[in-house]
Structure formats: C-alpha cells, structure tokens
C-alpha positions as CSV (number, residue, x, y, z in Angstrom):
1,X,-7.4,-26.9,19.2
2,X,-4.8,-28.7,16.9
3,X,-5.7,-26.5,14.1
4,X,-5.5,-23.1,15.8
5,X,-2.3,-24.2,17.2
6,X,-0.9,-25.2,14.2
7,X,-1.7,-21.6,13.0
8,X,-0.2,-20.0,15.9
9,X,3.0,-21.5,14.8
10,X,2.5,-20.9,11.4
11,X,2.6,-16.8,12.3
12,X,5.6,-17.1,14.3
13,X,7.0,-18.2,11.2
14,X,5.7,-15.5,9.4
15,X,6.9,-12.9,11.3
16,X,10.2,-14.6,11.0
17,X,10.3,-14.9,6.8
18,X,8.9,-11.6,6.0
19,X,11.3,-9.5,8.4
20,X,14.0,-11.4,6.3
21,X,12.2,-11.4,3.1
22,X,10.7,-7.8,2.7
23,X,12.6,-5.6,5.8
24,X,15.9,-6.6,4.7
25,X,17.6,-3.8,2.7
26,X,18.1,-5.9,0.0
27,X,17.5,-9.9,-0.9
28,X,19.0,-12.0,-3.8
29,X,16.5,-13.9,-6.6
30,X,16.7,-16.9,-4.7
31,X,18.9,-19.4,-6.6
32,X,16.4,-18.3,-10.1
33,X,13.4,-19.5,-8.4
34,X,11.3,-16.0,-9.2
35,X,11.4,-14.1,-11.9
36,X,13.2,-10.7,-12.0
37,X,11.4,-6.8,-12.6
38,X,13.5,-5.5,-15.3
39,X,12.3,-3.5,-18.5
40,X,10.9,-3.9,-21.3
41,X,8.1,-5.8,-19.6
42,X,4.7,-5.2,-21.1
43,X,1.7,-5.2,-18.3
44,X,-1.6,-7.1,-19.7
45,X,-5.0,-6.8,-17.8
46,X,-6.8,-8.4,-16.5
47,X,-3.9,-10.6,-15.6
48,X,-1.6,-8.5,-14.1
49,X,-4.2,-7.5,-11.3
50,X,-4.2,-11.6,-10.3
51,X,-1.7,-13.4,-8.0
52,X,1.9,-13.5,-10.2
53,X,3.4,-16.8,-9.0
54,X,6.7,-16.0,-11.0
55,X,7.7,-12.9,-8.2
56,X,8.8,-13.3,-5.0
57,X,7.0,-10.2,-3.5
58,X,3.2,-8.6,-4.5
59,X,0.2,-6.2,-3.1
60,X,-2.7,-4.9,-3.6
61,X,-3.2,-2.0,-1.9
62,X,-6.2,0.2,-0.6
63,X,-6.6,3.3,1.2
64,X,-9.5,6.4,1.2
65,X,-11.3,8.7,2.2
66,X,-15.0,8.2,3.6
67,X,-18.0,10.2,4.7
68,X,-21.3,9.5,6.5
69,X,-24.4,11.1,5.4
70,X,-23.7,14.0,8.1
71,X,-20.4,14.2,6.8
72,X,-17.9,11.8,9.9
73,X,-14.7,11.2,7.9
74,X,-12.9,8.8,8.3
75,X,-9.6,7.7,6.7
76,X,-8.7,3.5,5.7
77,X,-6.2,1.2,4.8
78,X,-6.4,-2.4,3.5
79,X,-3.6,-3.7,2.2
80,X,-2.2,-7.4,1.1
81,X,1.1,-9.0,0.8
82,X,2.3,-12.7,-0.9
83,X,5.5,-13.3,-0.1
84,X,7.1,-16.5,-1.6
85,X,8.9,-18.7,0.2
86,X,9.4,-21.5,-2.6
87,X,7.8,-22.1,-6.1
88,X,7.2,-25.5,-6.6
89,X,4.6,-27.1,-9.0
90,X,3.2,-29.1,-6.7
91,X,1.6,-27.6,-3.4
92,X,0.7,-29.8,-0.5
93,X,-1.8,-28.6,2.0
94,X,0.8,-28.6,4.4
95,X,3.9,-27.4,3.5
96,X,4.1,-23.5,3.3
97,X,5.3,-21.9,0.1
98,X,3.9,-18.7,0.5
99,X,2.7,-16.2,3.7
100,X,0.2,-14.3,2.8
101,X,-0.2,-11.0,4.7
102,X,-3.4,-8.2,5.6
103,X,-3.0,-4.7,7.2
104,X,-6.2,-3.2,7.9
105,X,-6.7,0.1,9.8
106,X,-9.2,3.0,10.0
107,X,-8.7,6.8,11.4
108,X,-11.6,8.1,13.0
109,X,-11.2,11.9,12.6
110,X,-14.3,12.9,14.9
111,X,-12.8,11.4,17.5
112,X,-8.7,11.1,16.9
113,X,-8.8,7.8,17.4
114,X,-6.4,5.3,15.2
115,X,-7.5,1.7,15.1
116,X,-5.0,-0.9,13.1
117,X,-4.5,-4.9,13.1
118,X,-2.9,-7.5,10.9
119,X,-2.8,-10.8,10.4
120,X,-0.4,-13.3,8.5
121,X,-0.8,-16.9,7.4
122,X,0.4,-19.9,5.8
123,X,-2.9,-20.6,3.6
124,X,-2.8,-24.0,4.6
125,X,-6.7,-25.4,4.8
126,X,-7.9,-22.3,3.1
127,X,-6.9,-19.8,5.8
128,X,-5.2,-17.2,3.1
129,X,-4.8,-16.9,-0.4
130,X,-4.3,-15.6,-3.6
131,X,-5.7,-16.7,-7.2
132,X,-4.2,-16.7,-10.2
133,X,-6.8,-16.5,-12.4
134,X,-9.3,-13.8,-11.0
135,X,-8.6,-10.8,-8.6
136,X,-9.1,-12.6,-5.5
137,X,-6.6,-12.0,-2.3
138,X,-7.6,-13.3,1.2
139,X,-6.4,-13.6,4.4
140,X,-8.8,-14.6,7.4
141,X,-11.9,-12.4,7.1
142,X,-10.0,-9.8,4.9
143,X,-10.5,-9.8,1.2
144,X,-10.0,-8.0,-2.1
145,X,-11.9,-9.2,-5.3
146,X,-13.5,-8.1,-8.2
147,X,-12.8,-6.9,-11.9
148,X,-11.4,-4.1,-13.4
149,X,-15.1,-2.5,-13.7
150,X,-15.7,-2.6,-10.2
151,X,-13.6,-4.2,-6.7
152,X,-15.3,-5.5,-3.7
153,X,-13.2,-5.3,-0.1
154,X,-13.8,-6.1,3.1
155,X,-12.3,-6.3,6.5
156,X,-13.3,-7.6,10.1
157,X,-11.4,-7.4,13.6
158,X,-12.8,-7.2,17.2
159,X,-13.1,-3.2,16.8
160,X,-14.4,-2.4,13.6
161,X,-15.7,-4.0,10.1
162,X,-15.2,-2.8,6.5
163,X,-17.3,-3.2,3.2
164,X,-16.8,-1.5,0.2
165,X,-17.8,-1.4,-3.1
166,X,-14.9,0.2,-5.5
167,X,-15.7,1.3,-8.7
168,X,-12.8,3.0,-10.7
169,X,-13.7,6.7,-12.4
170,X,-10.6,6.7,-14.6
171,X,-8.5,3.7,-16.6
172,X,-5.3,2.1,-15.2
173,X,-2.7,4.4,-14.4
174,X,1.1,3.2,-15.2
175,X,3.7,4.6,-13.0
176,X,7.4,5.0,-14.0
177,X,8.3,3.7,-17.8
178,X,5.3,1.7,-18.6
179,X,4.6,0.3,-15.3
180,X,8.5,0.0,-14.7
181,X,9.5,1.2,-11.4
182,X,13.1,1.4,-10.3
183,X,13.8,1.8,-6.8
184,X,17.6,1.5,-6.3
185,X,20.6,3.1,-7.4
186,X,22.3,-0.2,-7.2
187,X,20.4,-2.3,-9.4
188,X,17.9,-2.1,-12.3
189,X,16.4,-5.4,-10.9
190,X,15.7,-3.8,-7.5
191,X,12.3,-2.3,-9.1
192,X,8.4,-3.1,-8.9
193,X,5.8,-3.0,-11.7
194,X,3.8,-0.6,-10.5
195,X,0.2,0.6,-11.1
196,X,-3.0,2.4,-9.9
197,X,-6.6,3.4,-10.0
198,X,-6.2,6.5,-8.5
199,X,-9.8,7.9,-8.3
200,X,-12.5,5.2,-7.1
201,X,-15.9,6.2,-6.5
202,X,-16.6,4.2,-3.2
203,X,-19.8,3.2,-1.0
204,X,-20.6,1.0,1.5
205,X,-20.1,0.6,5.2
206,X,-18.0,0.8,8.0
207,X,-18.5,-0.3,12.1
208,X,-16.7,1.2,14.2
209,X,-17.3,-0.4,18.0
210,X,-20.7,-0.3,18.4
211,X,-21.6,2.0,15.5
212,X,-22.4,1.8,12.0
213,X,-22.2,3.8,9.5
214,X,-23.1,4.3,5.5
215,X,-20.3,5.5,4.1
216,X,-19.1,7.2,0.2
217,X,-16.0,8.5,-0.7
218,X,-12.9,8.1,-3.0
219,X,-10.3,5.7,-3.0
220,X,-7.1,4.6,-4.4
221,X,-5.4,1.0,-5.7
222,X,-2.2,0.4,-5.9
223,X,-0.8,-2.9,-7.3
224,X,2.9,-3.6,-7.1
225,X,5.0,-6.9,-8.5
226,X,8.7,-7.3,-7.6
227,X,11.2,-9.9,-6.2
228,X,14.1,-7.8,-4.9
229,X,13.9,-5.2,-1.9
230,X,15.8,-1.9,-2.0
231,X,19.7,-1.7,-1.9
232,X,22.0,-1.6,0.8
233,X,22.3,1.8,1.4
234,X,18.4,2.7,0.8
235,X,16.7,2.2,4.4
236,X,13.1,3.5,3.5
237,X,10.4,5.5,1.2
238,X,7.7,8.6,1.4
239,X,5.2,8.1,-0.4
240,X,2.1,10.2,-1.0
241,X,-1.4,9.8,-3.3
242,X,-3.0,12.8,-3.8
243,X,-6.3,13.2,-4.7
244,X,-7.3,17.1,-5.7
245,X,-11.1,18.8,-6.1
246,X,-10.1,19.6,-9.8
247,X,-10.3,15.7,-10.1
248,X,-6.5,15.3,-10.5
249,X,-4.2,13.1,-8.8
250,X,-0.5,12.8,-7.7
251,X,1.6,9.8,-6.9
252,X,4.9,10.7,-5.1
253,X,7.8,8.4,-3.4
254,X,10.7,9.3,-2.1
255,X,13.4,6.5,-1.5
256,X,15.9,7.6,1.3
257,X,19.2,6.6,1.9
258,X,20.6,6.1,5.4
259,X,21.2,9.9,5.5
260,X,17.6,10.5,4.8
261,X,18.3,12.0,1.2
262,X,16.3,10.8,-1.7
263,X,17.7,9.0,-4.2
264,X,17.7,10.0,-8.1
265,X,14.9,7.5,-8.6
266,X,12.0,9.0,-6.9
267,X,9.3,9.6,-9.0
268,X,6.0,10.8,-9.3
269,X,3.0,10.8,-11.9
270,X,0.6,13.4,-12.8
271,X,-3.1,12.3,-13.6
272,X,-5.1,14.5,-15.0
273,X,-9.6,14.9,-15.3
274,X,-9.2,12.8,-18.7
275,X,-7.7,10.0,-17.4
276,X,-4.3,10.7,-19.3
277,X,-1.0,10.7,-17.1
278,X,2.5,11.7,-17.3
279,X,5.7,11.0,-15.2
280,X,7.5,13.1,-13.1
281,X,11.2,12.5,-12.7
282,X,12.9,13.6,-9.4
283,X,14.0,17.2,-10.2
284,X,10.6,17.6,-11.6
285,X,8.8,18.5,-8.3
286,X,9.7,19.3,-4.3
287,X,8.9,18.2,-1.1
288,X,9.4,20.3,2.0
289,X,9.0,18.9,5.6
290,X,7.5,21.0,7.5
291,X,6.7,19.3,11.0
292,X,7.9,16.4,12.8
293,X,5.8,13.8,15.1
294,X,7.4,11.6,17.6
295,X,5.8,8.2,18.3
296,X,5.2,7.3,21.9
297,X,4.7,4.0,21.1
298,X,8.0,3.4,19.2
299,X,10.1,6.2,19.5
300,X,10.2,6.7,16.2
301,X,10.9,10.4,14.8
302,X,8.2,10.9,12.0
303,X,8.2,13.9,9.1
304,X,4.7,15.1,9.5
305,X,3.6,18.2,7.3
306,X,4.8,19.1,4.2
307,X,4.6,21.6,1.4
308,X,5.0,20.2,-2.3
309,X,6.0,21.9,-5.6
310,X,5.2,20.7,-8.8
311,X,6.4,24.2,-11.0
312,X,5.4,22.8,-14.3
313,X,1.8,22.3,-13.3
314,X,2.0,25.5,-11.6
315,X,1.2,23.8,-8.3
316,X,1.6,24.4,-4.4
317,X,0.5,22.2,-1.6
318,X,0.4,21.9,1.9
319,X,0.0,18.6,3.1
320,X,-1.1,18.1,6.8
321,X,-2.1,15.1,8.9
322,X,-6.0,15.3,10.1
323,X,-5.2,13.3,12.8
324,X,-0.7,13.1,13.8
325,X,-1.2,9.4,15.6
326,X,-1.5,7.5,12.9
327,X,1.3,4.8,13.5
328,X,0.8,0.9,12.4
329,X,2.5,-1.9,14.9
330,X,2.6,-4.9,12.5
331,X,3.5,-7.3,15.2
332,X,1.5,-10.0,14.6
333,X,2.5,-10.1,10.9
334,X,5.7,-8.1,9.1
335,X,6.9,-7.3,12.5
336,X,7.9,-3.7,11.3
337,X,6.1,-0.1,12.1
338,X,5.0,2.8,10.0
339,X,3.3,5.9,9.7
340,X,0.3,5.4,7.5
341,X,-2.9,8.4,7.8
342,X,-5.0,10.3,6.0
343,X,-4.2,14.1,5.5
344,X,-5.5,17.2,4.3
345,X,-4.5,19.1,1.1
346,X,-4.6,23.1,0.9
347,X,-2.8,25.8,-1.5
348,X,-3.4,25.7,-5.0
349,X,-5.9,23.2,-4.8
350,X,-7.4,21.6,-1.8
351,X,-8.0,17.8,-1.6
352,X,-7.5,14.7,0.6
353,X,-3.9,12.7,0.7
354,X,-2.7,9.5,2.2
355,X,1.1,9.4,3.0
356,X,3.2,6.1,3.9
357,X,6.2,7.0,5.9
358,X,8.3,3.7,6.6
359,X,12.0,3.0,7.4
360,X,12.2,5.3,10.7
C-alpha cells in the first residue's frame, strides 16, 4: 500500500508540472539547465532516437492504421513524453527529476467506438523510464524499443492490449532545415528537432474487450526534441500525416495564433516512393476546413474535414474522419484534451491520415 500510494501522489504531481511545463504557451530554459533547439544542429542516429537528457521536453510518437485478416480497421495511438524537471548528475531513487508520460488509444471503426487512457509517473523504483543509450521508453506496461531496423511497442489497460512489430520501409525523414523545426514567430529557440519514419510495415496484435485480433498495417514515428513551448500569442497546432496508395507521404502542421490563423512557420514535407523528401514552406500548400465537430464531453469546437492543396505536386485531398468522436481526456496525466483519429483520404489519391487537433 505504501508504494501505490506514494505513486498516487507522484501523478498529482504530474498533472501539476506538465500543465505548467508543456500547456503553458511558452516556458523559459530554466536558469541554463537544458540545452536550447537552435540551428545548425546536426542529428546523428542511432543516438538521437534515445532519451536526450540535455532538453527539457521529448517524444516518441506512434500512430496507424490496422487490419484483421477480414479486413476490421482500426486506427492507434501510442505516444511518450519526458519532461524534465531538474538535471542533476546524480539521481536518487526518490527524488523526481523527470515525469515520464504514455497516451495510448485505439478507434474501433466497425463499431465507432473510441477507447483512450494515460498514465504519468515519477520513474521512481522502475515505474517509467527512458534510456539513453538504446531506444527504450516506458511507462507502466507501455513501451517503445527497438533499433532503427525494426521497433517493438506495446500497450496494456483494462479495455484493450497492443503489440506491434514496426519495421520502417523508407530511411529517416528530416522535417524542416535538417531536422530544425521552428515553431514560433517569437523565437528561433521556441523549435523542436523533428523527425520521422513515415511508412512502417506493421504486424502484430491488438485485444480489444474480449476479442483478439491479428493485425497488419502501416504506421508512422515521429520523434521530437525541444526545451521551449510555443510563444505567447500561439495557443495550438494541426497537424496531419498522410500516408497515400502511390506510397507517398505528407507531414503538415499548422501553428495557430489566438485568432486561429497559422503562423508563417507551418510547414510540411513531401516524401516520395524513393525515400527522398523535400520541404514545403507555408505558402507552398492549403488547407480548407470543411466541417466542424463539437465535443460533448468538453465543449470543445473541433475542425473536422478538410480539403488540402499541394499545386506543385499537382495534388488534391479530402480528408475526413472515419469515425468524428475521436477526443483524448488526458486527466490522469497532461491534464489537457485533443482531438486525435484516424481519417480517410480521397481525391487525387486515396489513403489513410491521422490528424492531431490541440489547443481548442
């Protein structure tokens, strides 16, 4: 009992750090303690794909599309957070110097149903944690690990279990100058290193209730670095990965201000069959909203539908939600909400897309 309370408390306190730490629109470098994003920064691998103790803020983060031998889809997300609290060089098993973070959630299409949980935690006696020299990222009975040949991931709650073998179909993709991703108008500084494997072939299984089910599809990875949020008057991003039958890919994200327009540093990269990649400035494509969804849970007032333009790749796309409840609670762990699902692509090209809508 002492240890599970001890936990207990431990998550109050999480909730508490990262609403302050990652919510806030923007946070300072901590009197020096982490390091800053800025340019010029060269990404090596493997390392970069392993716990950075020098930044405040880092995820890895999956999401895809899966299929059952009679062809049930269903959508996933599992993503992890480290958020510092304090670098020191020596780390008791008590003190807490980072929270380490899991969102897990799955959309069954079939049935329209959205199940989600999260979970935060200290890392004290092995709870959570992150390596720094290997890709391994854990937090209760969620986990990320592996090599850049091939990831492993796997999830468990009271509703459903996840276990996937990931193996990546094209090289690393760098998004933004080399892997440097400004976010903010304010600052260079307020930016992530950013970059993917945006075409995983996937297999394994997923329990849903009482059900099993073999399961092969195509993911996506996303690994982000950073140490400072977005500035003041930024409240938010759209972001979108794209995955298209003609084996291309699309990375959007949209930062909004407070009166919902995007600012001059959204972005985008093109990924083509070869593996090669280009980036695609703001004025170099077009998003249209084309719905809206409004939680009942919340309240909050979600875009949902949207038609995209990229002219120099001579593309059109309509991107719709398969399923328009697809709303994440993080109570137990950021203590924020967002939209996070699993769409449909049509026009040009058909496909599958996840968006992330947060910041409404």
């Amino acid at each position: 009992m002492t240890g599970k309370a001890l936990k207990l408390s431990e998550i109050k306190w999480a909730v508490f750090l990262c609403l302050f730490l990652i919510l806030m629109p923007v946070f300072a470098a901590a009197d020096g303690e982490y390091q800053d994003v800025s340019p010029g920064y060269a990404l090596t691998f493997p390392g970069d794909f392993f716990y950075r103790k020098d930044f405040r803020v880092q995820w890895w983060y999956v999401t895809g599309h899966l299929f059952d031998e009679k062809g049930r889809e269903f959508g996933y997300e599992l993503t992890f957070f480290v958020v510092g609290v304090q670098k020191r060089e020596y780390r008791s098993k008590f003190g807490v110097d980072n929270i380490y973070i899991s969102h897990f959630a799955v959309s069954d299409v079939k049935e329209k149903k959205f199940f989600f949980s999260d979970a935060a935690d200290s890392g004290a006696f092995d709870f959570a944690g992150a390596s720094d020299s290997r890709l391994r990222v854990w937090v209760g009975d969620d986990l990320i690990e592996g090599t850049m040949n091939k990831l492993h991931i796997s999830a468990a709650d009271e509703e459903k279990t996840l276990d996937l073998v990931l193996v990546p179909s094209k090289p690393v993709v760098l998004h933004g100058d080399r892997g440097y991703s400004r976010k903010s108008e304010e600052s260079s500084l307020m930016a992530s290193y950013y970059f993917s494997y945006t075409n995983l072939r996937t297999e394994g299984s997923l329990t849903v209730g009482k059900k099993k089910f073999r399961v092969q599809g195509k993911s996506w990875f996303d690994r982000e670095i950073s140490t400072r949020g977005l500035g003041k008057s930024e409240v938010g991003w759209d972001w979108f990965s794209i995955q298209l039958e003609d084996e291309r890919e699309i990375m959007f994200y949209l930062i909004r201000n407070k009166e919902g327009v995007p600012g001059k540093y959204s972005s985008g990269t093109m990924v083509y069959p070869n593996g090669t990649y280009r980036h695609l400035p703001a004025g170099d494509f077009r998003i249209t909203v084309l719905d809206h969804y409004k939680s009942e849970k919340t309240g909050a007032r979600y875009p949902l539908g949207w038609e995209i333009a990229v002219p120099s790749e001579a593309l059109t796309l309509t991107v719709t939600p398969l399923m328009r409840d697809q709303e994440f609670s993080a109570a137990s762990s950021t203590g924020n909400y967002y939209w996070e699902g699993t769409c449909r692509v049509e026009g040009t090209v058909k496909g599958r897309a996840y968006v992330e809508l947060t910041g409404y």
